[in-house]
N, C-alpha and C positions, 0 to 999 in steps of 0.2 A: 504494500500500500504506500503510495507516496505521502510525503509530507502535507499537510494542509492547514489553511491561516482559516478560520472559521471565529466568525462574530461572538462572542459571548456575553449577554447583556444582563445586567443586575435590574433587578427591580425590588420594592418595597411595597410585599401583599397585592401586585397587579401580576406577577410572574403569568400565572393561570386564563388570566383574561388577554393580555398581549399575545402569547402566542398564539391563543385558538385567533385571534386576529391576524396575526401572522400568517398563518392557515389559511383563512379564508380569502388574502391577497397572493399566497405563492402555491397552495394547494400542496399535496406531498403529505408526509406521513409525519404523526404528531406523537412523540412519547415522553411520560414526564414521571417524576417520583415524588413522593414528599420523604418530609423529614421523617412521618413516623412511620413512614413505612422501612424506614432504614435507622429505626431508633436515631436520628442526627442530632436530634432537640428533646431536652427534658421537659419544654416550656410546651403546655398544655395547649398554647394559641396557636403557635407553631407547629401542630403535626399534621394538620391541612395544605399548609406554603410549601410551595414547589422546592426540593434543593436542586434538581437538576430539569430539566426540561429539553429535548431536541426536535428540528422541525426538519426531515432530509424531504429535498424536491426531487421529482424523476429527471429535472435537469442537471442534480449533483449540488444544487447550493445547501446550505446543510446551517444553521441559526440556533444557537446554543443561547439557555436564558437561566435566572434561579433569583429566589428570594431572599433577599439579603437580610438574618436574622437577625434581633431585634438588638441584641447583644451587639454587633459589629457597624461600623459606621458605616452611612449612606450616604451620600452626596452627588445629588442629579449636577450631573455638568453639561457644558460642551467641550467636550475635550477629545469627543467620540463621533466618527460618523461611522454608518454603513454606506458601502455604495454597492449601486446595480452597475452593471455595463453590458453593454453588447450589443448587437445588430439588431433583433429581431423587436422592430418597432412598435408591432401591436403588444406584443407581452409588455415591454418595459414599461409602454406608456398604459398599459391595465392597470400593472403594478402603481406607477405612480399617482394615476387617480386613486385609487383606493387605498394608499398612505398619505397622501394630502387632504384625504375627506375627511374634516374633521380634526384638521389638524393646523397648521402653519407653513403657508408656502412662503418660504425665504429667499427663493429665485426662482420665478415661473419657469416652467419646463417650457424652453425656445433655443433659438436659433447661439450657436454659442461662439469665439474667434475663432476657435479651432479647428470649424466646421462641423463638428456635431450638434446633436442638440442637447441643451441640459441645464439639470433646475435641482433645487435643494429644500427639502420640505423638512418640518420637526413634526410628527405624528403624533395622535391622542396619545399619549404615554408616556411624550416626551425623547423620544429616540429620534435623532437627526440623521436624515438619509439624502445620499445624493444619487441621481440618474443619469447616466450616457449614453444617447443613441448613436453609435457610429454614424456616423454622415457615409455619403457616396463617397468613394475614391476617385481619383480623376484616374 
């Protein structure tokens, strides 16, 4: 198996609801664990919240997520994006309506100097994503 750089995103008690949202914009298969089903937390609140959670597409993108326990610090930044890339114009821009629905577009998804097109949204959940549709080659 080759090496692979895969997203993994913290959340605070939404782990469970972002991903099935995640799902329902990249489709693909959803698996997830909690804490108590892996004894991880003594804390009775805690044995619902997701520790691991993964989402693989039949494309190969593959989105790693978990609940960051109550105990360890949390701090939403930007200091994080996801990006999409690639050719295939109708997916990317699916994808990108249905992460900006609802969310924060920070550069409309358009025409960009480099010849592609592409745009920068912050989604319900707070996760900042960016899009590239390859342009034509000459």
């Amino acid at each position: 198996m080759a090496t692979r750089l895969n997203p993994y995103l913290g959340f605070r008690d939404e782990a469970k609801q972002a991903m099935a949202f995640y799902q329902s914009v990249f489709g693909g298969e959803l698996t997830s664990s909690t804490f108590g089903e892996f004894q991880a937390s003594d804390d009775p609140a805690e044995q619902d919240k997701i520790m691991h959670s993964m989402l693989t597409t039949d494309s190969g993108m593959v989105l790693m997520a978990s609940d960051t326990p109550q105990g360890m610090d949390y701090t939403p930044g930007s200091n994080y994006s996801v990006s999409l890339s690639g050719e295939d114009e109708a997916e990317l821009r699916g994808f990108w309506d249905k992460l900006s629905d609802g969310g924060n577009v920070t550069m409309p998804l358009g025409p960009a100097p480099w010849g592609d097109s592409f745009g920068m949204c912050v989604d319900k959940f707070g996760v900042s994503w960016l899009v590239n549709i390859a342009g034509s080659q000459p």
